[in-house]
N, C-alpha and C positions, 0 to 999 in steps of 0.2 A: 504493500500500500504506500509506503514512504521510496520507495527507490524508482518507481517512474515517473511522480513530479521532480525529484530531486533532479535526475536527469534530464529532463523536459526544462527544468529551471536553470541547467547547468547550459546548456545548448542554446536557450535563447541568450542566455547573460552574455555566453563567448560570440555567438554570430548575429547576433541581430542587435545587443546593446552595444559591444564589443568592447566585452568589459576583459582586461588583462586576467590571466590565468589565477593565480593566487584572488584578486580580487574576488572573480566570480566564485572560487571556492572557500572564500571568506562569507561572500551573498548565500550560497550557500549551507554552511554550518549556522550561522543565522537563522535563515529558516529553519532550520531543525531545532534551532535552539539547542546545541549541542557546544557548550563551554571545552571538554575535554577537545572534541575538536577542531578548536583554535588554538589551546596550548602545541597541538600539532602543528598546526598549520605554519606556526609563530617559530616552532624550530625549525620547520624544515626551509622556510621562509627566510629566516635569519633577519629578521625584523618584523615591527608590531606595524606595519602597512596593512596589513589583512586586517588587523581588529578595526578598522574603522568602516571598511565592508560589513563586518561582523555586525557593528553597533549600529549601523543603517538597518540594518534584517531585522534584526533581535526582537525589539519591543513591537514592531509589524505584527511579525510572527506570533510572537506570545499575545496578543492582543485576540489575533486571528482563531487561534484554540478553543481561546474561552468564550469567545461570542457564535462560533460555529460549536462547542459544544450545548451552550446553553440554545441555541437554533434547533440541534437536534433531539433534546430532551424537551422543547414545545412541540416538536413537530412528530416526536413518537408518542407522544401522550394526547 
């Protein structure tokens, strides 16, 4: 369920926004909201450029969760 928006999101970011590699996999992790991987991203990167990819996603994302779960739990009941 999560690996072909990720994908979908990864491919738009690189060819249609044409966002730099690390970038888009900063937008990325972001959307997952996944902190461990930015610590990744962050070494193999060898600089904290990614995290501000990261910080544009994040709060999106986490925003996104809870108003599509609270969506889903009026719309199954």
């Amino acid at each position: 369920m999560t690996m072909v928006p990720m994908i979908i999101g990864f491919i738009v970011a690189t060819k249609v926004v044409r966002l730099q590699l690390m970038n888009a996999l900063g937008c990325i992790t972001g959307g997952m909201t996944s902190t461990p991987a930015l610590g990744t991203l962050i070494k193999v990167a060898g600089s904290e450029v990614v995290a501000s990819a990261y910080a544009a996603t994040y709060p999106i994302a986490l925003i996104s969760v809870v108003l599509v779960c609270q969506f889903l739990i009026l719309l199954l009941h």
